[in-house]
C-alpha positions as CSV (number, residue, x, y, z in Angstrom):
1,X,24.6,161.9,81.2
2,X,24.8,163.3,77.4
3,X,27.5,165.2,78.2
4,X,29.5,162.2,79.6
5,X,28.2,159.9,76.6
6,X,29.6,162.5,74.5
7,X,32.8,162.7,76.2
8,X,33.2,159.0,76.3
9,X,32.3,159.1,72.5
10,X,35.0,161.5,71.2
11,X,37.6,160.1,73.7
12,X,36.9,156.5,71.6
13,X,37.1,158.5,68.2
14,X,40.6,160.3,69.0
15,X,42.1,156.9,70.8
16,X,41.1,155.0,67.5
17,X,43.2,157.8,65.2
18,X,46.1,157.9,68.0
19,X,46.5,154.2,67.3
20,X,46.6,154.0,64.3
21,X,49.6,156.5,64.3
22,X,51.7,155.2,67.0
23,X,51.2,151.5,66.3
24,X,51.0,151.0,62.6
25,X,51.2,147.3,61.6
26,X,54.7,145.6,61.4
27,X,53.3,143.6,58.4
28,X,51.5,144.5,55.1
29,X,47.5,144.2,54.0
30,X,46.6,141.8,51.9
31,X,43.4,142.1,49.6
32,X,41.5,138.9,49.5
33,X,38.4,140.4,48.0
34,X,36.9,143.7,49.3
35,X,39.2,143.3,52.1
36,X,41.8,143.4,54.0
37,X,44.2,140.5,56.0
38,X,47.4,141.5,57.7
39,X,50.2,138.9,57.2
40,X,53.3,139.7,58.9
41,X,56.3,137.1,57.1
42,X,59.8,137.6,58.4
43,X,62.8,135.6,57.3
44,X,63.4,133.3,54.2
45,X,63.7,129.3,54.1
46,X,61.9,126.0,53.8
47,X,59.1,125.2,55.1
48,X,57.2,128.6,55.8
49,X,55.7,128.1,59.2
50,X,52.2,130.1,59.9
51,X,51.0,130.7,63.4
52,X,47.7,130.8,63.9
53,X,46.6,132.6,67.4
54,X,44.1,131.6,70.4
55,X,40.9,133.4,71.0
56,X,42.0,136.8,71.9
57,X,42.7,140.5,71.1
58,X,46.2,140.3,70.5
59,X,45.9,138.3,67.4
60,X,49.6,138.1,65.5
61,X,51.1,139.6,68.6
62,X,50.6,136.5,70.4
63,X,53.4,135.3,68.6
64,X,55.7,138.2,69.6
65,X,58.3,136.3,71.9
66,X,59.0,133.4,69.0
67,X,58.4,135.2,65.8
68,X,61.7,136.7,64.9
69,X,63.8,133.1,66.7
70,X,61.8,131.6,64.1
71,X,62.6,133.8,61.0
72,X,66.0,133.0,62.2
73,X,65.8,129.2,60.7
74,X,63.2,129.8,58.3
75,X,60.5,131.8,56.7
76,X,57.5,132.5,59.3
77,X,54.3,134.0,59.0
78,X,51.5,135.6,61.9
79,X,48.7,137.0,60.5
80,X,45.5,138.7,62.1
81,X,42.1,136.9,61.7
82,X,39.1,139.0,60.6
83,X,38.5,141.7,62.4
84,X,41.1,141.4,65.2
85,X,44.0,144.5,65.4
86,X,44.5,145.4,62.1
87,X,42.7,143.4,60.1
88,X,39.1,144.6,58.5
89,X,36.1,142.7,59.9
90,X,34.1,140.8,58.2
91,X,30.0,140.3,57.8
92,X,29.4,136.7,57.4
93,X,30.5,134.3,60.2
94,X,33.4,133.3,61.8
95,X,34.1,129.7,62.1
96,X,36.9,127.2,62.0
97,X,36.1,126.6,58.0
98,X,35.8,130.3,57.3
99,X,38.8,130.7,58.8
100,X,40.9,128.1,56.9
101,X,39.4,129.8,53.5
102,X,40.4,133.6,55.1
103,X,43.8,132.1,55.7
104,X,44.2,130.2,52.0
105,X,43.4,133.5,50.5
106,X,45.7,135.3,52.2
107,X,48.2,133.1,51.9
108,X,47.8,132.7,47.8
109,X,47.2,136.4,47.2
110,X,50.4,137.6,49.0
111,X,52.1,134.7,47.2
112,X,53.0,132.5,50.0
113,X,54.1,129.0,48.9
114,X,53.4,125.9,50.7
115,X,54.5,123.5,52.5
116,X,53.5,125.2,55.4
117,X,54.3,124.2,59.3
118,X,51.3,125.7,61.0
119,X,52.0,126.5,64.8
120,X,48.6,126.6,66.5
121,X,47.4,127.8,69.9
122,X,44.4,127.6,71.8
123,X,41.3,127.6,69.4
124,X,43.7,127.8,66.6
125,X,44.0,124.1,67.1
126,X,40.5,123.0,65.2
127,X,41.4,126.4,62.6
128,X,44.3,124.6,61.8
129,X,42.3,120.8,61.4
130,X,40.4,122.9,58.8
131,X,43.2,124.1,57.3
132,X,44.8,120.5,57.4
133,X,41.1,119.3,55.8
134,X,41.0,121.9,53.0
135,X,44.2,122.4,51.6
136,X,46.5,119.3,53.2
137,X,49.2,118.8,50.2
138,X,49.9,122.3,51.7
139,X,50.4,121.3,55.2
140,X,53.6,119.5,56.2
141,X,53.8,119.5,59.6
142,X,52.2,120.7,62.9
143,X,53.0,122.4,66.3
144,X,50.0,122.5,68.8
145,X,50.5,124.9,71.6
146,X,47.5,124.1,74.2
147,X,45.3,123.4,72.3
148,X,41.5,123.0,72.2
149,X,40.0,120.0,71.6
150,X,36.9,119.7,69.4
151,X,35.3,117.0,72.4
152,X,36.8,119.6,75.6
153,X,33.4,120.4,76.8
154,X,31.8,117.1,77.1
155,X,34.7,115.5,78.5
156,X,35.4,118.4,81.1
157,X,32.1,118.3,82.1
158,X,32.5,114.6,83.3
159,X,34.9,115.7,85.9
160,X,33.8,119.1,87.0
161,X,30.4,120.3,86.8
162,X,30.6,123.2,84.2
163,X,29.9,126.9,85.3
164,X,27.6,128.8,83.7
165,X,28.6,130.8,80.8
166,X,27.2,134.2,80.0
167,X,30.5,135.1,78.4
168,X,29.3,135.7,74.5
169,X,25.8,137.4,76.0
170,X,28.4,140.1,78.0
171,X,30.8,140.5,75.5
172,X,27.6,141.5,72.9
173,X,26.7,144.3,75.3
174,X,29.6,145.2,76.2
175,X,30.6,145.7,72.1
176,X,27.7,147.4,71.4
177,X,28.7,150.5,73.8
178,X,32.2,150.1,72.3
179,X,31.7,153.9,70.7
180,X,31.5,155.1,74.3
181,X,35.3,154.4,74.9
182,X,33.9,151.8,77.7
183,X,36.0,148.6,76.3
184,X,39.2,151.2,76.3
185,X,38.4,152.3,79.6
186,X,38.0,148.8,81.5
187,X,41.2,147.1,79.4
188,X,43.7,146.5,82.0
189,X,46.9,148.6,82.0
190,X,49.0,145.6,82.8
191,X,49.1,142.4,80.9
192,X,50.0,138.9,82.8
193,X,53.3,138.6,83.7
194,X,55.4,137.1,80.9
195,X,53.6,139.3,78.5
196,X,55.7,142.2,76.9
197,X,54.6,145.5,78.0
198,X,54.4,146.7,74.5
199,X,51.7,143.7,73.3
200,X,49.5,144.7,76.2
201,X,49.8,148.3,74.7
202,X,49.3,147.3,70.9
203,X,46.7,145.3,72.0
204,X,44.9,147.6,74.7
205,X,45.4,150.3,71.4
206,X,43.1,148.5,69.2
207,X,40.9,146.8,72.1
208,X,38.0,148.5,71.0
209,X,37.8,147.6,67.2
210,X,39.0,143.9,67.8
211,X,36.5,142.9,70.5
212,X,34.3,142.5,67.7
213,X,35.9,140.0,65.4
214,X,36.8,138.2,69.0
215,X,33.1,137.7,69.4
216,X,31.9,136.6,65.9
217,X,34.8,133.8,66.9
218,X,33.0,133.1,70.1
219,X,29.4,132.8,68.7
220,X,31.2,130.7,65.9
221,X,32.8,128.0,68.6
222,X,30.3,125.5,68.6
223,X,30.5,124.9,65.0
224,X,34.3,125.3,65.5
225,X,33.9,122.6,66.9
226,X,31.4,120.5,65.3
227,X,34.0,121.1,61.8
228,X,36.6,120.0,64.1
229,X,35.1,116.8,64.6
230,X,34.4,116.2,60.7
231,X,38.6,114.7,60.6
232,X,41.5,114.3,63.1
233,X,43.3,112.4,60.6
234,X,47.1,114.1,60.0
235,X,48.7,110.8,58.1
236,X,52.5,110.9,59.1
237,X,52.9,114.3,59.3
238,X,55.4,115.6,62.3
239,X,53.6,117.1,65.2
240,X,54.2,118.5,68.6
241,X,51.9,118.6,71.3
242,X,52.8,121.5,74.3
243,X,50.3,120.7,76.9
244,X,50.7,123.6,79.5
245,X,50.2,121.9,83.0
246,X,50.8,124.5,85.6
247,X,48.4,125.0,88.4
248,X,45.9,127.6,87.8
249,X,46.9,130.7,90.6
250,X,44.6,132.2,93.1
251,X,43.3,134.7,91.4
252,X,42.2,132.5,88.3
253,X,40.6,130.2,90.4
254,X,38.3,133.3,92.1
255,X,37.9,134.8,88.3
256,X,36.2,131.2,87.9
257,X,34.6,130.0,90.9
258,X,36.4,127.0,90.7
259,X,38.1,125.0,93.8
260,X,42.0,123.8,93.5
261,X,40.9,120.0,93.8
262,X,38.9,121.0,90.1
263,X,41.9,122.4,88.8
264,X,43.4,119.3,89.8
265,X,40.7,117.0,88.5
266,X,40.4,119.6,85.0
267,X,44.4,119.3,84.2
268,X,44.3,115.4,84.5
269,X,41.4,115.2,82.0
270,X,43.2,117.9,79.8
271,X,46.6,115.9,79.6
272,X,44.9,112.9,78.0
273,X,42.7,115.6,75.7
274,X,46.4,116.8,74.5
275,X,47.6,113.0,74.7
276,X,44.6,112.1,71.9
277,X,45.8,115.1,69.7
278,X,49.0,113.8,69.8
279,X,47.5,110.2,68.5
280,X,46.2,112.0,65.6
281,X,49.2,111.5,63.2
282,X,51.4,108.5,63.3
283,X,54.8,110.8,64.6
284,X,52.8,112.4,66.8
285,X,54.5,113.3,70.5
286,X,53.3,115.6,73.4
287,X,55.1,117.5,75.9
288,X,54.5,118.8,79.0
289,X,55.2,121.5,80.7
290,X,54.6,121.8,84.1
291,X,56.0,125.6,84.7
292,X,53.7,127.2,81.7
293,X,50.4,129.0,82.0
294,X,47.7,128.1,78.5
295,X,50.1,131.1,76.7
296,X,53.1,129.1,76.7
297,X,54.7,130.8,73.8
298,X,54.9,133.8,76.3
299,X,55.7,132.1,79.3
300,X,58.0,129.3,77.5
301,X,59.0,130.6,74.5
302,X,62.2,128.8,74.1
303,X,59.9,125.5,74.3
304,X,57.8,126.3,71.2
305,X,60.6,127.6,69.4
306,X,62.4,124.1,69.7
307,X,59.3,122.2,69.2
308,X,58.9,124.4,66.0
309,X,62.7,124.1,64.7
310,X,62.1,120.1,65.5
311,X,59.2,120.0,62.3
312,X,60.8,122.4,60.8
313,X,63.7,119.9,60.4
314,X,62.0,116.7,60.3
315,X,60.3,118.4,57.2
316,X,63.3,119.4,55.4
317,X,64.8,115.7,56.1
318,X,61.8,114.6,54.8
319,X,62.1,116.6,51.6
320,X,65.6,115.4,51.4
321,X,64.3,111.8,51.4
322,X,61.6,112.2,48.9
323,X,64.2,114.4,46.5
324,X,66.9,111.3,46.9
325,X,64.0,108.9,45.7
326,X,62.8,111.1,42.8
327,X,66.5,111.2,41.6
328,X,66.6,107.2,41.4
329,X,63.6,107.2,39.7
330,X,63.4,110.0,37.4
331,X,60.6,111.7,38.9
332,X,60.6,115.2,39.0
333,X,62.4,117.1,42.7
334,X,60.8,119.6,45.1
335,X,61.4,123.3,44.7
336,X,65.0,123.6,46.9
337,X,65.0,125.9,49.8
């Protein structure tokens, strides 16, 4: 059994030093204050969109399929939160809040300018109502790829009876056996489908070293959620709503113990969830799409890309607008991009 340990141990050690060789980060480090963000920014133009990931491993990868389409129109930024791929971790915890403040710093130390579009999926949907709460005359517009709700739990739970979770208490144990080479050895060697071969790679690389800023996220959610609550206000800015509405598959609904009349009965209840997001700024619009999976940037790319380039534009008419008005009055113009 030592022996084995051992192995396991030294197997972890040389994996972590092979990753870092073979998959150095596309983007740079940023110092916010004893350490380290990675902020990858491709691409020049007006507004600078920032996407802000879901709840996983893969962190700015997630973004892999639309990132350069976007750079193509305009300046766009992925980043990795604390502690996932090649960001460092951090000590304190990880909540929607602490994220918006992570993000601000990164942003203002690598001398990113605002106004942003922030493309949001999955969890990333309350990080970015933070964002939108902290630092709004920053924010001018908003894409929301699936995302999470701050009320999901309660009004899921009126539908179909939740399942009980035990997924933070696993994910604990499982981390702290991490320096065995255990979370390397169980990663599987083929992502889903639509994802590229080489983010399930990346991502399987640093598995080990990111499971841990994935779980101060997952301990944070509650009071995710709770700062989520605090304002859903977004005024007039332009936002997109992508609700992903295909059928969860077989093998999902065995992972989850759930029947497909839930699924049914789950996806009705999360259209109107999407459908209030949408409500939360006055040109507010969602849009379904039945033939995507919750990763639609992977399985529909060319939908969020659109739905991106659509802010992106209503933004820069919008700039145009306020520009023509400043010029009747007198008043000082925006910075032209």
């Amino acid at each position: 059994m030592a022996l084995l340990v051992a192995t396991g141990a030294a197997y972890e050690a040389l994996s972590r030093y092979h990753a870092v060789a073979k998959y150095p980060p596309p983007g740079k480090p940023v110092d916010i204050g004893g350490r380290k963000t990675h902020l990858d920014c491709r691409g020049n133009g007006f507004p600078t969109v920032i996407f802000e990931a879901g709840l996983d491993l893969s962190g700015s990868l997630s973004w892999t399929k639309v990132h350069d389409a976007v750079a193509g129109v305009t300046r766009a930024c992925a980043y990795d939160r604390a502690g996932i791929m090649w960001s460092d971790p951090k000590a304190t915890p990880q909540h929607a809040d602490s994220v918006a403040d992570d993000l601000n710093a990164t942003l203002m130390a690598a001398g990113e300018k605002g106004p942003f579009v922030l493309v949001a999926h999955s969890i990333g949907g309350p990080y970015a109502l933070s964002y939108t709460r902290k630092f709004g005359d920053q924010v001018a517009g908003l894409v929301f790829v699936d995302t999470s709700h701050p009320d999901q739990d309660a009004r899921l739970a009126e539908e179909v009876k939740p399942k009980a979770d035990h997924s933070a208490e696993a994910m604990k144990s499982v981390m702290n056996l991490s320096w065995t080479g255990i979370i390397r050895l169980t990663m599987p060697s083929e992502g889903p489908p639509n994802v590229p071969a080489s983010v399930t790679q990346m991502t399987n690389a640093y598995s080990s070293t990111s499971f841990a800023g994935a779980l101060s996220e997952m301990e944070g959610l509650d009071r995710t959620k709770a700062e989520g609550r605090i304002s859903r206000a977004l005024g007039d800015r332009p936002l997109i709503v992508l609700t992903a509405m295909a059928p969860l598959t077989a093998a999902t609904l065995k992972s989850q113990n759930m029947t497909k009349q839930e699924d049914v009965l789950q996806r009705g209840v999360w259209q109107k969830l999407q459908q209030d997001e949408a409500s939360w700024s006055t040109r507010g619009r969602q849009v379904l799409v039945p033939d995507a999976s919750h990763y639609i940037q992977f399985d529909r790319p060319d939908i969020v890309i659109d739905a991106i380039r659509d802010v992106v534009d209503t933004v820069r008419s919008d700039a145009k607008v306020d520009d023509r008005s400043a010029r009747l009055l007198g008043l000082p113009q925006r910075a032209a991009w």
